[in-house]
N, C-alpha and C positions, 0 to 999 in steps of 0.2 A: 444337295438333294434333300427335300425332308422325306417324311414318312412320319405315318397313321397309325397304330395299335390300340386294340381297345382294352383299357385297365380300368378294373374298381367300375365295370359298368357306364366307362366314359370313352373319351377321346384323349391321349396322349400326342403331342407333337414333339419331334424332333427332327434336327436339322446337324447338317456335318457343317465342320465349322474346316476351312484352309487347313489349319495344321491337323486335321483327320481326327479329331476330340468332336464327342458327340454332345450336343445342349438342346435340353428340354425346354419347349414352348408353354408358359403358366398363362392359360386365358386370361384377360382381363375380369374382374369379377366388379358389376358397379355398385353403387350402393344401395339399390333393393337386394341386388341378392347377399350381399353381406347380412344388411339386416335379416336378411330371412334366417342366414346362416347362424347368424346370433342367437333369434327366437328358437330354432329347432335346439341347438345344444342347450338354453337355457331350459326348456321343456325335459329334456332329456334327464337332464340331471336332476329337477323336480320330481319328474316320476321313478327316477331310481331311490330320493331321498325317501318319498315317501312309498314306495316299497318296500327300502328297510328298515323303515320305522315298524311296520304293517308284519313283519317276521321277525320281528324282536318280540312285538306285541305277544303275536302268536303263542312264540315261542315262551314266553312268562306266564302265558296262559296253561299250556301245554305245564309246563314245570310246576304249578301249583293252580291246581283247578279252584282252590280257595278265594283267591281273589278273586274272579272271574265271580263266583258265587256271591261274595260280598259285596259286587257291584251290583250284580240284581236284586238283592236284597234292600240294597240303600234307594233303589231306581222303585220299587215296589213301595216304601215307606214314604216315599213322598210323592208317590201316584196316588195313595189312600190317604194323605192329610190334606192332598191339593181338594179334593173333596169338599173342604168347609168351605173353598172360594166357589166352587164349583155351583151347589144345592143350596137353593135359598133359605129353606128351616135352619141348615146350621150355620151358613152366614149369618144369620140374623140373632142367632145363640152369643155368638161371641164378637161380632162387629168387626169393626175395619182390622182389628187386631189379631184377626187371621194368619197374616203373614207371621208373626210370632209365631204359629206352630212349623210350620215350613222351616224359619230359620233354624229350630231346636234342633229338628231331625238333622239337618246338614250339618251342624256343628257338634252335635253329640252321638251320631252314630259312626261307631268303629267295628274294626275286625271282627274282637272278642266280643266274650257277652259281660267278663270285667270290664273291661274297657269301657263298653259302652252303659251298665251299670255304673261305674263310677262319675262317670260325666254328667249322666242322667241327677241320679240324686244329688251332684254337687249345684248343678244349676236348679233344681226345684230349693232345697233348701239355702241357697243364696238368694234364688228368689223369693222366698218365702220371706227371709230374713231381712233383707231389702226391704223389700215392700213393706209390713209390720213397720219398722223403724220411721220408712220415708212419711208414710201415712201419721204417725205419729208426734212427728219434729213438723209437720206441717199442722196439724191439730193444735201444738203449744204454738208455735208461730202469729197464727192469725188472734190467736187470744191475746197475745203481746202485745196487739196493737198494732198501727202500722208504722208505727219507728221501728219499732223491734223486729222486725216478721223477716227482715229480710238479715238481719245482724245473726238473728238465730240461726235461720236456713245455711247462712254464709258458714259459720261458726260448725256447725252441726256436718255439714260435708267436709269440712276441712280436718278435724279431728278422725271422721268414719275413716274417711279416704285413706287416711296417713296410716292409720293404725291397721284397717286391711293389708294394706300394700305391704306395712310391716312383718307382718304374719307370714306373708309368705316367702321372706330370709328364712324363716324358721323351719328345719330338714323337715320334722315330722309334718309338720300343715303343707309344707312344698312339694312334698311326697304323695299325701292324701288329698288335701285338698284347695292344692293350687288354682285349681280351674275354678270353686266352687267361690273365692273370695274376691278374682278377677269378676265372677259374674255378681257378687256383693257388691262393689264398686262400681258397674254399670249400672244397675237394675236402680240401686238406692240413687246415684246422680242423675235417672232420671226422673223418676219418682218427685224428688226433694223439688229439684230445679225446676221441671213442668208444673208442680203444682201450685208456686207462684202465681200459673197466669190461670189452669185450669180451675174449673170450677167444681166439677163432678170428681173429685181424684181417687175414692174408694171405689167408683165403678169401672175406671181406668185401671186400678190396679190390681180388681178382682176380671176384669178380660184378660190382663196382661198373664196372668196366675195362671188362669185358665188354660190358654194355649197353652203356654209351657211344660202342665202336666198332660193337655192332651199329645205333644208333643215326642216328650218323654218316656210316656208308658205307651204308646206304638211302636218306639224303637225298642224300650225292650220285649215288647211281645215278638216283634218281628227277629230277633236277635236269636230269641230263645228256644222260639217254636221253629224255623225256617234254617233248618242245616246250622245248628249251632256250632260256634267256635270256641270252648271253652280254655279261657287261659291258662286254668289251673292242670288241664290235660299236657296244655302245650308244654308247660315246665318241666311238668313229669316225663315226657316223652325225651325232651333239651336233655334232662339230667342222664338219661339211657342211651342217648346219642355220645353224650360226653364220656360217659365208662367205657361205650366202646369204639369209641377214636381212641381213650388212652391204650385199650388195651394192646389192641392192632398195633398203635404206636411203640409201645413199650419193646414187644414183642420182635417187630419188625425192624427197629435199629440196631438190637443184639446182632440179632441172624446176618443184617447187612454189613457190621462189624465185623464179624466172624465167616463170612462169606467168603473174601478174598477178593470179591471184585472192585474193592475200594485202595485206590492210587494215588494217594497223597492232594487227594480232595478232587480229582478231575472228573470223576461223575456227580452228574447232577444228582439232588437229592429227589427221592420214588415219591412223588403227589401222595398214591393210598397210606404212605406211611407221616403224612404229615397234618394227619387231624390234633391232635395236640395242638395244634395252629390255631382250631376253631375251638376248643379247651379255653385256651387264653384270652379268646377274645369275645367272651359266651356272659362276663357278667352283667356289664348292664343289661342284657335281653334276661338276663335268670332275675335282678331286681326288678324290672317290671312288669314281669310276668308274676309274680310274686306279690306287687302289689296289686295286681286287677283281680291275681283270683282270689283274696281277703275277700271282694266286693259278691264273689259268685255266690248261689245259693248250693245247695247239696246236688250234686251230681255225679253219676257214673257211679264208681269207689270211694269220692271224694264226700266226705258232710262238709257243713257250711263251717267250721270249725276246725278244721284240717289243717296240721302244721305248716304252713307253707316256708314258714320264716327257717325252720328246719334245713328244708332243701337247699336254702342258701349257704346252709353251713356245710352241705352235702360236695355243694359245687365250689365253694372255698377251699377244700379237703382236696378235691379234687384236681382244681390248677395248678395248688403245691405240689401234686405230683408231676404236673404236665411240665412246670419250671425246669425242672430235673430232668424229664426226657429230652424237653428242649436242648440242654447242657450234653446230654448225651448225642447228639446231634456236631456238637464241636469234637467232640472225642475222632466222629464216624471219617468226617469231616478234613481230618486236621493232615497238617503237610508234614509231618514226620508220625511213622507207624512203627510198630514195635515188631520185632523180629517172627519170623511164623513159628522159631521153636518156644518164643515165651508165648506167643498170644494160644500157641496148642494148649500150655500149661493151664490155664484158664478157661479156654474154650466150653469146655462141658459144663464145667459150674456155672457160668456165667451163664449158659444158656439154661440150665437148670433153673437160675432163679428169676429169669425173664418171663418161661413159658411156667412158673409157680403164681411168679405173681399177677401174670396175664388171664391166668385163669381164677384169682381170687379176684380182680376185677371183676372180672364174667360174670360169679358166682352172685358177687353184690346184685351187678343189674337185675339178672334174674330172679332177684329175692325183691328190689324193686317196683319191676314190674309185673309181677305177682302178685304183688301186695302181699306178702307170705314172708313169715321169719325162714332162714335157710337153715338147713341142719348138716349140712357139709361145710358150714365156713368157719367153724373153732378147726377142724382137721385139716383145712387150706391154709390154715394161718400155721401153725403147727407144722408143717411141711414147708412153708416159706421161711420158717426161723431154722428149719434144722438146712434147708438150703443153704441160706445165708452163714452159717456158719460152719460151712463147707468150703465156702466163701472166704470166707475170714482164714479159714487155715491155709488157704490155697497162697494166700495174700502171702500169708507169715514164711511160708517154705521162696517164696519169691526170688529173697537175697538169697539163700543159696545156687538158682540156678547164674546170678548177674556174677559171684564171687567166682575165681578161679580154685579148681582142687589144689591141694598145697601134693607138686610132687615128692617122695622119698630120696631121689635122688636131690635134691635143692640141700645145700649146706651152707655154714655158716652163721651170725649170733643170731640172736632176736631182735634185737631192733634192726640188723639184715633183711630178715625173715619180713617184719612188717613193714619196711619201707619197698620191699619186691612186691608185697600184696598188694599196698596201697595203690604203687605205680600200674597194678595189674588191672585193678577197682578204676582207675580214672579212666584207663582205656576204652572202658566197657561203652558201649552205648545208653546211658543210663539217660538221657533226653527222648530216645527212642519207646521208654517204656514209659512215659509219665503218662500219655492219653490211653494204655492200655489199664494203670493203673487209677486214672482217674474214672474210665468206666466201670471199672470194677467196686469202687466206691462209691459211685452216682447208682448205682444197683443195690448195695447197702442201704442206702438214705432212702430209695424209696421204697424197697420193703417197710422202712420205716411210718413213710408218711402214707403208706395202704393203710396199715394199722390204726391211723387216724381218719382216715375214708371210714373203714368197717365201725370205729368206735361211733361215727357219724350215724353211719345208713341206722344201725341198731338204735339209736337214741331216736331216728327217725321211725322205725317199726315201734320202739314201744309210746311214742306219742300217737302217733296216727294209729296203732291199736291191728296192726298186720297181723294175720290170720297165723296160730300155731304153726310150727314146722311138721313136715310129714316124715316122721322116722318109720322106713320100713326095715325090721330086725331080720338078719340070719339067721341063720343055725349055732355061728360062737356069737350071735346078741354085738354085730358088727354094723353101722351104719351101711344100706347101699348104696348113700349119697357119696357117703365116704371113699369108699371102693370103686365107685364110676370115676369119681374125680383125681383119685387117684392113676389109675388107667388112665387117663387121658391127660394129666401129667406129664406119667414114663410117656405117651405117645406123642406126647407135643415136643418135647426133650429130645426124643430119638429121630423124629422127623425133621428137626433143626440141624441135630449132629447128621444127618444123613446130606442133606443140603450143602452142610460145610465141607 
């Protein structure tokens, strides 16, 4: 007997078979409909692909409206140079050699306004340089006569070329103006080589000039004037981002230490407490950031003369600490823990000089980005040294709680006596306490290396020329800064020990 059902919006057939087992009937399908069937999935999966291309897009849009702006900004810069192809008075200004300005803008407009200053003046004055030279080695050429004209020209780019290309192994020219030498080495080989056949070569080389700067100085007008991105902001803002992932970071592997809910490493490590990540991996963006905003003019807070080179020492200061938190991170981490009556022993100090020095991080940033010397951070350091050696003492009292008390009732000689202790010492869990004791140490050392931050930031306020501190006095002639920071402190201290 078969039978009919309708499934999936079709016909299903089946049929009983003798032994009472039931077997489905599969249409035959020929080869049009195959193929069809081919074309719909391959469509299918086409329009899925590029749908999620089309919400990725979005989505980076969404997440930084900046790009999205630098795209119309670059789309704008070359909608007004396409112009000289466009209208014939300025076609006819600069000649076929139009498209030079078109290319400048695409290859020299970037993000920033360093960035795209730096590119800009690298490529005028390589082309400036270029050209000058090529025009010149072609001037003695043709004097030479025509044996010589071409031995010179040969001779003359082989020498430029080598010794460019050389230049830029060199860190400091590779750094500043790599881009500017690469476009020396073009500009001059065409220069030299065309002007063998060319006849007009300084009219050629004063069109080429031309675009170039008109080129140039639209991308930086458009850079500057049109939602500027300034590098030398971006850095500054990197370095405030970096204090406080350390801080958070610092902060928040104590307490998760000291927490309890960590079992011999089977919880995964908390994402928010893992900025120290982007700490470490923040230099090359802080070196190049660094060098584009040398290129910036005066802006914001910033003059054109502003330490930037500074900052780098800021954020070198900085990953030295992040190293450390990292380390602290294996302590968190690790497959044997220390007893809860030692880690109580420690507990409070340790969190003491977490939420001390989490808050002298703070203090920096917001001296920072202030642009303003602080007048609470000699008192936070001060309080992170008498922490830490609260610290130290807590350390020192340690072996006695690992040593067993010597009972009164115990008799017998002394070397008795210390061969019972000994055997008493080996027993101990003393493997148990080494990640207890190594965090406690990794807390030491970066107290330590804050003090190199702060001797940083300050070397940074008195270059860059940060505005007086604002001491507001008491009644006993006490800082208020003091007194807040204080206060909040005891209350980051107490809200950790509450936690625990």
């Amino acid at each position: 007997m078969s039978q009919a059902k309708e499934m999936n919006n079709g016909l299903e057939w089946t049929i009983k078979m003798v032994d009472g087992t039931t077997q489905t009937l599969v249409p035959h399908e020929g080869p049009v409909m195959k193929a069809w069937n081919c074309l719909v999935g391959l469509f299918s999966r086409f329009v899925s692909k590029i749908w999620g291309f089309l919400l990725k897009a979005w989505n980076l849009g969404v997440a930084d409206p900046r790009k999205v702006i630098h795209c119309l900004k670059v789309g704008m810069a070359l909608s007004v140079v396409s112009l000289f192809y466009y209208m014939r008075p300025l076609y006819e200004g600069v000649g076929g050699n139009a498209m030079w300005a078109v290319m400048t803008v695409v290859v020299v407009f970037e993000q920033t306004v360093g960035a795209t200053m730096c590119k800009c003046l690298n490529r005028v004055c390589g082309t400036f340089l270029a050209g000058f030279l090529g025009v010149g080695v072609n001037w003695v050429a043709e004097r030479s006569g025509e044996k010589f004209e071409r031995l010179i020209i040969g001779a003359s780019l082989f020498l430029l070329a080598s010794a460019a290309t050389f230049s830029r192994f060199i860190p400091t020219v590779k750094a500043r103006f790599d881009y500017g030498a690469m476009i020396f080495i073009l500009t001059f080989s065409l220069v030299s080589v065309s002007g063998y056949r060319v006849d007009e070569l300084l009219a050629l080389a004063h069109q080429r000039i031309s675009t170039v700067i008109i080129g140039t100085s639209l991308c930086i007008i458009v850079s500057m004037l049109v939602c500027p991105i300034w590098a030398g902001t971006e850095l500054h803002n990197l370095i405030l981002r970096n204090l406080d992932k350390l801080s958070c970071s610092l902060e928040g592997c104590v307490i998760e230490y000291f927490d309890g809910s960590i079992e011999g490493g089977k919880n995964e490590p908390i994402k928010n407490l893992q900025g120290y990540k982007c700490v470490l991996t923040s230099k090359a963006t802080e070196e190049i950031m660094a060098n584009f905003a040398r290129w910036e003019p005066a802006h914001d807070r910033f003059n054109f003369l502003h330490p930037w080179k500074q900052y780098l020492k800021v954020g070198a200061s900085i990953r030295r600490c992040a190293y450390c938190v990292e380390a602290l991170y294996g302590c968190i981490y690790s497959e044997t823990q220390a007893p809860e009556s030692i880690k109580s022993h420690l507990a409070s100090t340790c969190l003491r000089v977490s939420s001390i020095s989490s808050n002298v991080i703070k203090e920096l940033g917001k001296a920072i980005k202030a642009t303003r010397k602080s007048s609470a951070i000699d008192f936070a350091v001060g309080q992170m040294d008498d922490a830490v050696k609260d610290l130290q003492s807590c350390l020192a009292d340690l072996p006695n709680l690992l040593l067993p008390l010597p009972s009164p009732e115990v008799s017998g000689t002394e070397s008795e006596k210390a061969e019972r202790s000994a055997a008493s010492l080996a027993t101990m869990p003393l493997l148990d306490v080494v990640p207890l004791v190594t965090l406690a140490s990794l807390l030491i050392e970066i107290a330590g290396r804050i003090k190199g931050v702060v001797d940083e930031v300050e070397g940074l306020a008195e270059l860059a020329e940060f505005k007086p501190a604002v001491e507001e006095k008491l009644k006993h002639n006490q800082p208020t800064n003091g007194i807040t920071l204080q206060k909040q402190n005891e209350e980051g201290t107490q809200k950790a020990l509450e936690r625990v």
